[in-house]
N, CA, C and O atoms as a CHARMM CRD file, in Angstrom:
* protein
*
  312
    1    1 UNK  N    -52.17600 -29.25000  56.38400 PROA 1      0.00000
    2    1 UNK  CA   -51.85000 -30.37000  57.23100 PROA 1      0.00000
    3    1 UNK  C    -50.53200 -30.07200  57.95500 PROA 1      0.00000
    4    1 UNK  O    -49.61000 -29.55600  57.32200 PROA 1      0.00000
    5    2 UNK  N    -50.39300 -30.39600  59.34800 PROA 2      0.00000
    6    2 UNK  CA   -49.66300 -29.84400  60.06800 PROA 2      0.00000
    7    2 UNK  C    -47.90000 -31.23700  60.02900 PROA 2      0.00000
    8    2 UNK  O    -48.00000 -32.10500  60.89700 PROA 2      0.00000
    9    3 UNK  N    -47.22400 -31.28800  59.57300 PROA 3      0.00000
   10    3 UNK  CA   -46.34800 -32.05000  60.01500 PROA 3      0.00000
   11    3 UNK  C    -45.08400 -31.81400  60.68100 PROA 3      0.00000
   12    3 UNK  O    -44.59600 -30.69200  60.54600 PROA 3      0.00000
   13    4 UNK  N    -44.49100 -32.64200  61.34900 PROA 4      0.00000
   14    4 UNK  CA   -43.57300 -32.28100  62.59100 PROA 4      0.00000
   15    4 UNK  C    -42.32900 -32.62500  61.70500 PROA 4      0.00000
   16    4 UNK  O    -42.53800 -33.63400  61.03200 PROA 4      0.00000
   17    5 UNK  N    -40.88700 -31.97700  61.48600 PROA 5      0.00000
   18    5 UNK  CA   -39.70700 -32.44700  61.60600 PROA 5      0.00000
   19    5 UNK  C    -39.35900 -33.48200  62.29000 PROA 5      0.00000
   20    5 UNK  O    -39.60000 -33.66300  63.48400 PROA 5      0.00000
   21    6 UNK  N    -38.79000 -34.18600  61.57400 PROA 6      0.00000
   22    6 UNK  CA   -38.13600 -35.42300  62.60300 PROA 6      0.00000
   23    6 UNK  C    -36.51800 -35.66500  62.60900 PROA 6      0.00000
   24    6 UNK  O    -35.81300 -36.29200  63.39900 PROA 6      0.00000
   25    7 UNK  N    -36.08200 -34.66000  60.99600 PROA 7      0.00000
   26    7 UNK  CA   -34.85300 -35.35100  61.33900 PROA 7      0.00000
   27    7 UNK  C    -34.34600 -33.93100  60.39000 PROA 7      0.00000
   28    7 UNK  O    -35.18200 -33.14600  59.94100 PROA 7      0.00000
   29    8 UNK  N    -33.01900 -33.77700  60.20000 PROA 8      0.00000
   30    8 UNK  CA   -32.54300 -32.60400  59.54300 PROA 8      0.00000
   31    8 UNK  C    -31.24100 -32.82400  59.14400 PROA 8      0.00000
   32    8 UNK  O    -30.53900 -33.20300  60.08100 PROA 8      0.00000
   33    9 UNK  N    -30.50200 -32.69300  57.78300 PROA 9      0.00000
   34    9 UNK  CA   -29.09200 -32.58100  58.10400 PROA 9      0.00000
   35    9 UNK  C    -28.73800 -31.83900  56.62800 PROA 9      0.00000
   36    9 UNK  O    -29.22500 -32.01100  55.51000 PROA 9      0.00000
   37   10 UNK  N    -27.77200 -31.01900  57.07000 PROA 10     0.00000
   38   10 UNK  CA   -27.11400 -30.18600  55.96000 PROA 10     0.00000
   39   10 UNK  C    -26.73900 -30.66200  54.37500 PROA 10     0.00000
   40   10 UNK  O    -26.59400 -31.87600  54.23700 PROA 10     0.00000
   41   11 UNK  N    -26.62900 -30.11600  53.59000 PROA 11     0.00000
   42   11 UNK  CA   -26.15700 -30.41700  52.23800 PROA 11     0.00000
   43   11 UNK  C    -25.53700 -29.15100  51.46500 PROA 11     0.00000
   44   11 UNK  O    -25.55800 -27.95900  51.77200 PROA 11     0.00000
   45   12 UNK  N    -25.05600 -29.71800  50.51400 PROA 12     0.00000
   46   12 UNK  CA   -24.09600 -28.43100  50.03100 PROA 12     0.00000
   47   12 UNK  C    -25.13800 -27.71700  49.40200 PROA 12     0.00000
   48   12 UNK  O    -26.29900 -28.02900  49.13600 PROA 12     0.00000
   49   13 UNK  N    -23.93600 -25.85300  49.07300 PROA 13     0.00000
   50   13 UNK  CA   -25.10700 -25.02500  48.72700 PROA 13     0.00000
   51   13 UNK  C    -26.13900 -24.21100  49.62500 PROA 13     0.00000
   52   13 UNK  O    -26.51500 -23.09200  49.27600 PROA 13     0.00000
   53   14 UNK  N    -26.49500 -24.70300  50.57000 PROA 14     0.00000
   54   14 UNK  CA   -26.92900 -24.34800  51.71000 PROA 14     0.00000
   55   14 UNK  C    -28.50800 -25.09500  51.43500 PROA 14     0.00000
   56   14 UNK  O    -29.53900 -24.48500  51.15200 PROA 14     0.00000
   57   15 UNK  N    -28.41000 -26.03800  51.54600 PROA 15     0.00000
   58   15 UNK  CA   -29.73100 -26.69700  51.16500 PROA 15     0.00000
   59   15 UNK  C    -29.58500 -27.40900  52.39600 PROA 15     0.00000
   60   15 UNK  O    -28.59000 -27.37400  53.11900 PROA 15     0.00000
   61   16 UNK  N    -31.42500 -28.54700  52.74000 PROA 16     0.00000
   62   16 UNK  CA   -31.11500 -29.38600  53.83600 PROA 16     0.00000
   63   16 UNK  C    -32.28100 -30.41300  53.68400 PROA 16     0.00000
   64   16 UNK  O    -33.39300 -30.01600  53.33800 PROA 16     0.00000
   65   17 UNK  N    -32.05300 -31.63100  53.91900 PROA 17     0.00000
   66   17 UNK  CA   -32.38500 -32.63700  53.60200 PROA 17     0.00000
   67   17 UNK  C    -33.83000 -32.71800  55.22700 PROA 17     0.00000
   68   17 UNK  O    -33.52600 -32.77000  56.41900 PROA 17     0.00000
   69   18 UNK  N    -34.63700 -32.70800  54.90300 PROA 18     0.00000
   70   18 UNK  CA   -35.56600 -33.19200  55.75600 PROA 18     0.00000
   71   18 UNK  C    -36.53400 -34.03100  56.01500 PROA 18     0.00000
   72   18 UNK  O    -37.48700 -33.91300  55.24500 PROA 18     0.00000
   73   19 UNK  N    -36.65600 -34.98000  56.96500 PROA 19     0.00000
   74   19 UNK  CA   -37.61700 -35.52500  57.15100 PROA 19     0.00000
   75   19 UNK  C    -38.72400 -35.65400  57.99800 PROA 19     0.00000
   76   19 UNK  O    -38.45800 -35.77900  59.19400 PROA 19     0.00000
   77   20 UNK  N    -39.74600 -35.65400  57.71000 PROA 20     0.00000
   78   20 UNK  CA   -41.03000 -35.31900  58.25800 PROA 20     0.00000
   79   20 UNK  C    -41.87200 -36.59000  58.82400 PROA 20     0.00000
   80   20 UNK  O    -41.43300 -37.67300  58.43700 PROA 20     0.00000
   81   21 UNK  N    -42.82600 -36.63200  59.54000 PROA 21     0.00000
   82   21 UNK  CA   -42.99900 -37.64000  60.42900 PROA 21     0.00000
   83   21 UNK  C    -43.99900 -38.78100  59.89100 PROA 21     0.00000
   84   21 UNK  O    -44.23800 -39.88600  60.37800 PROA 21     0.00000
   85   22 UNK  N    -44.46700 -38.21400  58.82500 PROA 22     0.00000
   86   22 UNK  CA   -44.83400 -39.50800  57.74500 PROA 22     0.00000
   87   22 UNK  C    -43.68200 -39.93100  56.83900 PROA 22     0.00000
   88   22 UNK  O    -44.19400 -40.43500  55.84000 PROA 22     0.00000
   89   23 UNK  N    -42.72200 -39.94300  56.77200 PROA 23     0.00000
   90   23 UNK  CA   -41.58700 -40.76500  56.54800 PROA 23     0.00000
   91   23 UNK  C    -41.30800 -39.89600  54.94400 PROA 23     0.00000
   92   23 UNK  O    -40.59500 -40.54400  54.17800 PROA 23     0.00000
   93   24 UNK  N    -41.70000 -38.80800  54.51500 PROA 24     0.00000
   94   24 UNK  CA   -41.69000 -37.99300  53.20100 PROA 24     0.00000
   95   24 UNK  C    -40.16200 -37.17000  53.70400 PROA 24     0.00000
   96   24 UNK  O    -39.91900 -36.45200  54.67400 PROA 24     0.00000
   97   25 UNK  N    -39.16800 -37.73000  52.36600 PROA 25     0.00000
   98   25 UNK  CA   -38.55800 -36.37300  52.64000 PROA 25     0.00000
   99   25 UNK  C    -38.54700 -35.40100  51.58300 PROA 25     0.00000
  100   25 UNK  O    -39.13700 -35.73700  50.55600 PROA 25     0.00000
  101   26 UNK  N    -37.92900 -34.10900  51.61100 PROA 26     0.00000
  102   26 UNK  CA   -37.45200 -32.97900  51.30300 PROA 26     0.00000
  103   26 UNK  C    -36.44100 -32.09400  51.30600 PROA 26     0.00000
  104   26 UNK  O    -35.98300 -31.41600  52.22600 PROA 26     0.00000
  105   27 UNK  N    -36.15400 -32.17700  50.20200 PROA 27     0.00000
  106   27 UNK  CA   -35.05800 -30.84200  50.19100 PROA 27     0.00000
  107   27 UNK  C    -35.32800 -29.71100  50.40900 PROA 27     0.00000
  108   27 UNK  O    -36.53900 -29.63500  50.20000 PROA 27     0.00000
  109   28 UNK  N    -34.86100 -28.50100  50.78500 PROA 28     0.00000
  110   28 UNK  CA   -35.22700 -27.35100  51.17100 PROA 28     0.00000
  111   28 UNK  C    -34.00800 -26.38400  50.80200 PROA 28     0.00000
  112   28 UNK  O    -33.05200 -26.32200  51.57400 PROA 28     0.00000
  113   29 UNK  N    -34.03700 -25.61600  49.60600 PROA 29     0.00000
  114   29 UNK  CA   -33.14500 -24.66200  49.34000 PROA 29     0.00000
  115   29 UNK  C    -33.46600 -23.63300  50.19100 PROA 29     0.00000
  116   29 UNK  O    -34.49400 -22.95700  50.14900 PROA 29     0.00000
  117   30 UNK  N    -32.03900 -23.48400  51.40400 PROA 30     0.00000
  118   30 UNK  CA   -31.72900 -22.23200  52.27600 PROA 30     0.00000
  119   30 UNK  C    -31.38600 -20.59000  51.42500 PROA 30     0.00000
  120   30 UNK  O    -31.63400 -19.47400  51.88300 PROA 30     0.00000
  121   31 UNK  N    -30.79500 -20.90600  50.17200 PROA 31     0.00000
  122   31 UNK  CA   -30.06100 -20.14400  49.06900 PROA 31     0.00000
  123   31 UNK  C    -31.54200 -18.39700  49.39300 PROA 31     0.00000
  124   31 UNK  O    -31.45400 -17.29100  49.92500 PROA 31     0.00000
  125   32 UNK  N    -32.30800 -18.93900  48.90100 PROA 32     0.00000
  126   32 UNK  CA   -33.31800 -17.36600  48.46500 PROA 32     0.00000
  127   32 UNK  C    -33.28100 -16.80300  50.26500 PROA 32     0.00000
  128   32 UNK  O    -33.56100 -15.60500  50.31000 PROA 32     0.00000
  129   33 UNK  N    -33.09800 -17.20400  51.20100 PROA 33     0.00000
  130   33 UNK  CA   -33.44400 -16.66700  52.07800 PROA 33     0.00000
  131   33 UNK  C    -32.42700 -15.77800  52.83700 PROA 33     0.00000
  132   33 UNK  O    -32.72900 -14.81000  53.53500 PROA 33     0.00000
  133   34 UNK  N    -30.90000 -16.34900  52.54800 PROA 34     0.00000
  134   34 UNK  CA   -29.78200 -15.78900  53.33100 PROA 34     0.00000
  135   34 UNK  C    -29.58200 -14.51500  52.91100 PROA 34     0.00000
  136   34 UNK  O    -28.41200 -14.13200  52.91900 PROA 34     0.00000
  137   35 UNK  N    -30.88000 -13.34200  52.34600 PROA 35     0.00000
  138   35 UNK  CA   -30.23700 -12.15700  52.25100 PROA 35     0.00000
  139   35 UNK  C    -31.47600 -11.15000  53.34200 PROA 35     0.00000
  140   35 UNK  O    -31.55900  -9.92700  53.45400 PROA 35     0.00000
  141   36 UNK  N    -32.15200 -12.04500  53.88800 PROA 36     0.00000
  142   36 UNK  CA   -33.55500 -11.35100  54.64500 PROA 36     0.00000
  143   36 UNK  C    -32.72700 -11.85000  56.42700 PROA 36     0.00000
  144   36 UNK  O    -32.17200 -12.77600  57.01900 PROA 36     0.00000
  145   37 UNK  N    -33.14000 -10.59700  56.55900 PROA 37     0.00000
  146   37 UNK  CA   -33.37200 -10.81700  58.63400 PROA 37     0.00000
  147   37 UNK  C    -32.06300 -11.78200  59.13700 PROA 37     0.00000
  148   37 UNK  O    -31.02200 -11.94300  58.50000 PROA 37     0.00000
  149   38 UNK  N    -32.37500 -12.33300  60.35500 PROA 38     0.00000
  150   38 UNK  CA   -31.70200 -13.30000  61.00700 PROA 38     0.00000
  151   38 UNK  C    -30.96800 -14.64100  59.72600 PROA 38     0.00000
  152   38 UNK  O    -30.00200 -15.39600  59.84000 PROA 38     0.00000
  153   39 UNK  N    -31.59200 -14.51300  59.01400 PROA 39     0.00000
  154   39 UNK  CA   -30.83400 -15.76500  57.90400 PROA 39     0.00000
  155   39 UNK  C    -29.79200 -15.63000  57.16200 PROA 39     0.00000
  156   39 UNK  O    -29.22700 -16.53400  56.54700 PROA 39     0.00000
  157   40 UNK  N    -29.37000 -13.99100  57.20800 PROA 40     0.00000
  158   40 UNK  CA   -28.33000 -13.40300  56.56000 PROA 40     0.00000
  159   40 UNK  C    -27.03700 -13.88700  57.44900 PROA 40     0.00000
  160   40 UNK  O    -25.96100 -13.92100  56.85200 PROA 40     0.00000
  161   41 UNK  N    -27.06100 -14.19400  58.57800 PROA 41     0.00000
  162   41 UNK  CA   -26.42500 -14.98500  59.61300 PROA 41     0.00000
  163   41 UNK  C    -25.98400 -16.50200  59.12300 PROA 41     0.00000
  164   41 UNK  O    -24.91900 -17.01700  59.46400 PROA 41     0.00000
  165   42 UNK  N    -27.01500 -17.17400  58.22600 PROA 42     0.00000
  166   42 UNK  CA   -26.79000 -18.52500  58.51300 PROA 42     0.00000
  167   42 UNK  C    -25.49100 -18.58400  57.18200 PROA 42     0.00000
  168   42 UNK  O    -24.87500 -19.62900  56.97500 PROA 42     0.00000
  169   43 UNK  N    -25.23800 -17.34300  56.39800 PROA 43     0.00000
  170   43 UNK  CA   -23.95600 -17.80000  55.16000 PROA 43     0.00000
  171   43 UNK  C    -22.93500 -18.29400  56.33700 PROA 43     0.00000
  172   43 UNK  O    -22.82100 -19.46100  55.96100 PROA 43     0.00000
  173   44 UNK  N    -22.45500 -18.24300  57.01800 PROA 44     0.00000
  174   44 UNK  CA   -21.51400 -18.54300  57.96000 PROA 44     0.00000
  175   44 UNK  C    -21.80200 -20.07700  58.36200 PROA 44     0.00000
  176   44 UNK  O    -22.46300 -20.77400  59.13300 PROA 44     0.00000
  177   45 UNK  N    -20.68800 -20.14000  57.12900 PROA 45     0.00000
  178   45 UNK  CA   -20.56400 -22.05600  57.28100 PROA 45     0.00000
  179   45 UNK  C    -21.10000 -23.11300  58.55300 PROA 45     0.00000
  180   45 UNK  O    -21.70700 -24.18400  58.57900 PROA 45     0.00000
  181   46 UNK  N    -20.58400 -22.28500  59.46700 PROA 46     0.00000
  182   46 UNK  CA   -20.45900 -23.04500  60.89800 PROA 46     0.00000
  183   46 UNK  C    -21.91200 -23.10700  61.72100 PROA 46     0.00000
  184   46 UNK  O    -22.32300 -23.97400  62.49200 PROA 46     0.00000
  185   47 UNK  N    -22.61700 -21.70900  61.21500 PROA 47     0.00000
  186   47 UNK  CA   -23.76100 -21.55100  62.03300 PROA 47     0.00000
  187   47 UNK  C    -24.91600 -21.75900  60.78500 PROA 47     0.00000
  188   47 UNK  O    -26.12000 -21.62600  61.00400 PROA 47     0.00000
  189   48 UNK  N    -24.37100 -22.09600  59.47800 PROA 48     0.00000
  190   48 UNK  CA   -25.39300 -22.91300  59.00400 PROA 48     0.00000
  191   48 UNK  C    -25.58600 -24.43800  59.36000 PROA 48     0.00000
  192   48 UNK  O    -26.71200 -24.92600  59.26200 PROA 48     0.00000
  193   49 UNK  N    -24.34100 -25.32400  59.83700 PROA 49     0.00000
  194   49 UNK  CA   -24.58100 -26.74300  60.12800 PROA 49     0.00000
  195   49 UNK  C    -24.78400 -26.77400  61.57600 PROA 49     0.00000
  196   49 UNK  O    -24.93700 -27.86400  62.12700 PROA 49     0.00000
  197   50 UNK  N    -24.80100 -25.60700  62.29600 PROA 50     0.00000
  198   50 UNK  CA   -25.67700 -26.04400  63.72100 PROA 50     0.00000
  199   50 UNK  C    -27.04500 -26.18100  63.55600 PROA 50     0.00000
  200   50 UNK  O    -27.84700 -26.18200  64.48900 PROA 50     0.00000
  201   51 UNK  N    -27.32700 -26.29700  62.37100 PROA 51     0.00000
  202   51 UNK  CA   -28.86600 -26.88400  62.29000 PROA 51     0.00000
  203   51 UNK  C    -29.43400 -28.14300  63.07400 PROA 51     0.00000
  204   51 UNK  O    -28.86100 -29.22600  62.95700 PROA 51     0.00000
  205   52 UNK  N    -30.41700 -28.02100  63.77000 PROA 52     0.00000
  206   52 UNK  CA   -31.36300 -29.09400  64.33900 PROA 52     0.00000
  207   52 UNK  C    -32.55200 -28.54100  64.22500 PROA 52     0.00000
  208   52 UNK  O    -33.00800 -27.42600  63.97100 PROA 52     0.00000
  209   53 UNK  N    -33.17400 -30.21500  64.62100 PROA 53     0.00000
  210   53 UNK  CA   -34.62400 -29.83500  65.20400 PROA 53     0.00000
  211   53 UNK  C    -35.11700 -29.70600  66.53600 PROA 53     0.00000
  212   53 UNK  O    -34.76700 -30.23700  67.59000 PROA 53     0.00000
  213   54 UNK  N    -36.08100 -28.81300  66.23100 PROA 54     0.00000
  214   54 UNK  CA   -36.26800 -28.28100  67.82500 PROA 54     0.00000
  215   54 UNK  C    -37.45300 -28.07300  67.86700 PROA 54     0.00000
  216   54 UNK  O    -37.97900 -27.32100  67.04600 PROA 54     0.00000
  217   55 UNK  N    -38.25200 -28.78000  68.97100 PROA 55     0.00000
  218   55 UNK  CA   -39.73900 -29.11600  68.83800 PROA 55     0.00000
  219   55 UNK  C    -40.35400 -29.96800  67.42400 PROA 55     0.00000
  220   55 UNK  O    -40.22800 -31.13900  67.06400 PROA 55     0.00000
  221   56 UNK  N    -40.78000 -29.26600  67.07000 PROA 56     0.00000
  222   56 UNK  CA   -41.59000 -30.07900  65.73700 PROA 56     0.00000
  223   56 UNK  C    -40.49900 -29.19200  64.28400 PROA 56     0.00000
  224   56 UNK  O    -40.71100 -29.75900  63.21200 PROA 56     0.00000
  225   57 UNK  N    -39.63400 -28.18500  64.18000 PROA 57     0.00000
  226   57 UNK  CA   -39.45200 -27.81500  63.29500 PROA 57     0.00000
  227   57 UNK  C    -38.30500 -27.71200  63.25500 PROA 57     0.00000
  228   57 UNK  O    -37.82200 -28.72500  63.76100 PROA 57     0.00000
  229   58 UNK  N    -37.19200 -26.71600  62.77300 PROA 58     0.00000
  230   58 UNK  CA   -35.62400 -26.75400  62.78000 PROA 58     0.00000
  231   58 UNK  C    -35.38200 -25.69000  63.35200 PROA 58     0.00000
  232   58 UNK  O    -36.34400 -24.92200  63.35000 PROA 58     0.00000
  233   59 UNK  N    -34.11700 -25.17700  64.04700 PROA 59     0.00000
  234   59 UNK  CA   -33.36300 -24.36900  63.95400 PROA 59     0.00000
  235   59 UNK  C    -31.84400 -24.24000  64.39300 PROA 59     0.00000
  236   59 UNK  O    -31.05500 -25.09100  64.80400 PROA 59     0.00000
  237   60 UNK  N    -31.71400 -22.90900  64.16900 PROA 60     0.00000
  238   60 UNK  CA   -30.46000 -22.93900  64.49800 PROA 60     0.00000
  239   60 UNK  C    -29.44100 -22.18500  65.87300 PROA 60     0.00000
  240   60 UNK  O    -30.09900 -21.81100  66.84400 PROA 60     0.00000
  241   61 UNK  N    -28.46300 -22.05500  65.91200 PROA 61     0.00000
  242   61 UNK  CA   -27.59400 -21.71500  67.21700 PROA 61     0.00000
  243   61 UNK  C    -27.84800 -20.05600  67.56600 PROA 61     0.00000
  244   61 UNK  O    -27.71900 -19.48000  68.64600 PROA 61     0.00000
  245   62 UNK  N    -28.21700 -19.56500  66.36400 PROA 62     0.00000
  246   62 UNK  CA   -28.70100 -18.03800  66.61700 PROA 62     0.00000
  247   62 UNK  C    -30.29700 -17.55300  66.55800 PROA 62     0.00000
  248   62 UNK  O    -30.73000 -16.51600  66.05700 PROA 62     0.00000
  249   63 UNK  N    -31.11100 -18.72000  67.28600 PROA 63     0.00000
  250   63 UNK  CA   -32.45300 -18.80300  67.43800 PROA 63     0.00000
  251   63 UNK  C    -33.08600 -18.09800  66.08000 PROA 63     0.00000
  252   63 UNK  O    -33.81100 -17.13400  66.32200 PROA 63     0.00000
  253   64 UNK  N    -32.91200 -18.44400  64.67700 PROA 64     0.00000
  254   64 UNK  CA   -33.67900 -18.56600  63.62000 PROA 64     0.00000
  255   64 UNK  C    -34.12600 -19.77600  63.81500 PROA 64     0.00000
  256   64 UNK  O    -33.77400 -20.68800  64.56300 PROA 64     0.00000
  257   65 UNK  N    -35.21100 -19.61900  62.79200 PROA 65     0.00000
  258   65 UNK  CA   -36.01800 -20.84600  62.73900 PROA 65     0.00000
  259   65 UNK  C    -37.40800 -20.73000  62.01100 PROA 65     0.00000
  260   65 UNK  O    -37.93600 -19.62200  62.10000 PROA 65     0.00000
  261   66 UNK  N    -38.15500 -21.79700  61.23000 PROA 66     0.00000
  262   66 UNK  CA   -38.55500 -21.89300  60.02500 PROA 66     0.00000
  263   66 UNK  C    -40.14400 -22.67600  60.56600 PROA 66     0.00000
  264   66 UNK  O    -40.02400 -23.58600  61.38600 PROA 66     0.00000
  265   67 UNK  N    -41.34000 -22.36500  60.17300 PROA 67     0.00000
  266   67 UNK  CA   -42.51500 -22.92200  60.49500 PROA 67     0.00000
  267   67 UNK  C    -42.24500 -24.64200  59.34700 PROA 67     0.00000
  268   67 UNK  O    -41.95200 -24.88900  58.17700 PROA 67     0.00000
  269   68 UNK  N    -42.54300 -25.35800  60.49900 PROA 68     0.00000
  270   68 UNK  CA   -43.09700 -26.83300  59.62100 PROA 68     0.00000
  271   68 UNK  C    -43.77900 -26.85500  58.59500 PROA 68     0.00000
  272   68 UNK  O    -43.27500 -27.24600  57.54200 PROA 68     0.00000
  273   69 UNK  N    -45.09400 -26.43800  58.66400 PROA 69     0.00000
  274   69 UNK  CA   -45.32000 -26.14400  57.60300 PROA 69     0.00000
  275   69 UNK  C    -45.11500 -25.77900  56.19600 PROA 69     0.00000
  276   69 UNK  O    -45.35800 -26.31100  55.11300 PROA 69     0.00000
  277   70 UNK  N    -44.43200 -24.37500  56.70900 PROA 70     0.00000
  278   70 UNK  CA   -43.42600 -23.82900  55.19800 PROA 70     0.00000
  279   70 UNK  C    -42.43700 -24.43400  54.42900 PROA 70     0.00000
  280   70 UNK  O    -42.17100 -24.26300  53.23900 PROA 70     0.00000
  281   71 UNK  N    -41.92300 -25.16400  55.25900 PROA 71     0.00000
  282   71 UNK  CA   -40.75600 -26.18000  54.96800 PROA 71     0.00000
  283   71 UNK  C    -41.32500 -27.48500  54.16100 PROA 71     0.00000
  284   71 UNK  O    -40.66800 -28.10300  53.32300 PROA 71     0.00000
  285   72 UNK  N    -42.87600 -27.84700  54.62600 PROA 72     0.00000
  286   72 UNK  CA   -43.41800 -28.61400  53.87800 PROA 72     0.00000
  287   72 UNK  C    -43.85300 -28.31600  52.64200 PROA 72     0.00000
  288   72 UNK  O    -43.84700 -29.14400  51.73000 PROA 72     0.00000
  289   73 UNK  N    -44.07800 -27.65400  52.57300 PROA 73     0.00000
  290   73 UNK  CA   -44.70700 -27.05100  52.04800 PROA 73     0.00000
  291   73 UNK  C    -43.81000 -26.61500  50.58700 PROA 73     0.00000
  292   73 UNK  O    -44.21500 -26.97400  49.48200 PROA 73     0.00000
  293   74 UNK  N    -42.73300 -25.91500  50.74200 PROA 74     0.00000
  294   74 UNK  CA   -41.77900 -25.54700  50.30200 PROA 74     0.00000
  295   74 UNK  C    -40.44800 -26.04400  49.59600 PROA 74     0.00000
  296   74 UNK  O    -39.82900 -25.47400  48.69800 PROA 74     0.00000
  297   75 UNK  N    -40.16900 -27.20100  50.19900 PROA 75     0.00000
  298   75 UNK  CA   -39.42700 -28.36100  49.59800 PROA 75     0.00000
  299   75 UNK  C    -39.84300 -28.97400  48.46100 PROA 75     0.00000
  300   75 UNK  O    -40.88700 -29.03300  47.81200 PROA 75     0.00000
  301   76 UNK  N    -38.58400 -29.47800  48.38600 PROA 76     0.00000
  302   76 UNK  CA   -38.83100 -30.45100  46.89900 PROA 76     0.00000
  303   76 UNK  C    -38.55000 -31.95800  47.74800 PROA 76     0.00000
  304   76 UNK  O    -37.64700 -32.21900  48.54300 PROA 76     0.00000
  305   77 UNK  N    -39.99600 -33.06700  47.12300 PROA 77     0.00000
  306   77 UNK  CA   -39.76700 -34.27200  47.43900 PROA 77     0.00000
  307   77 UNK  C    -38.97500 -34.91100  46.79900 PROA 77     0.00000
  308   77 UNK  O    -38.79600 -34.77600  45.58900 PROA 77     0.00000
  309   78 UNK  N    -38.29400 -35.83000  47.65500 PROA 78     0.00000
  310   78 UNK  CA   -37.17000 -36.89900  47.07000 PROA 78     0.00000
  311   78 UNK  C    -37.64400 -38.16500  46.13100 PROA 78     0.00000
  312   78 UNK  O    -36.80900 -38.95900  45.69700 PROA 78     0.00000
């Protein structure tokens, strides 16, 4: 099932609070990913909280960015 980001905002740790467009949210530990590709970028405090959403999913100021899905998928519900 396909769901869209609607809303996004940082938390400590490098985690991020999301909400999805049936009103479900999720946490999403950033932690396992900041040692692969473009995400090794986001340890940098500053260009981890330029997080938004963009289109239906998130990203960030150095055009990473994460399928909806996975994120659904992947999170822990609140």
């Amino acid at each position: 099932m396909y769901l869209a980001v609607k809303d996004v905002e940082t938390r400590p740790d490098y985690q991020l609070l999301l909400t999805f467009e049936n009103g479900v949210k999720k946490i999403f530990d950033m932690m396992p990913y900041l040692e692969t590709g473009i995400f090794r970028e986001l340890k940098d405090p500053d260009l981890f909280n330029s997080v938004k959403v963009s289109f239906d999913t998130i990203a960030w100021d150095n055009e990473a960015d994460l399928d909806p899905e996975f994120l659904y998928e992947n999170g822990t519900e609140l």
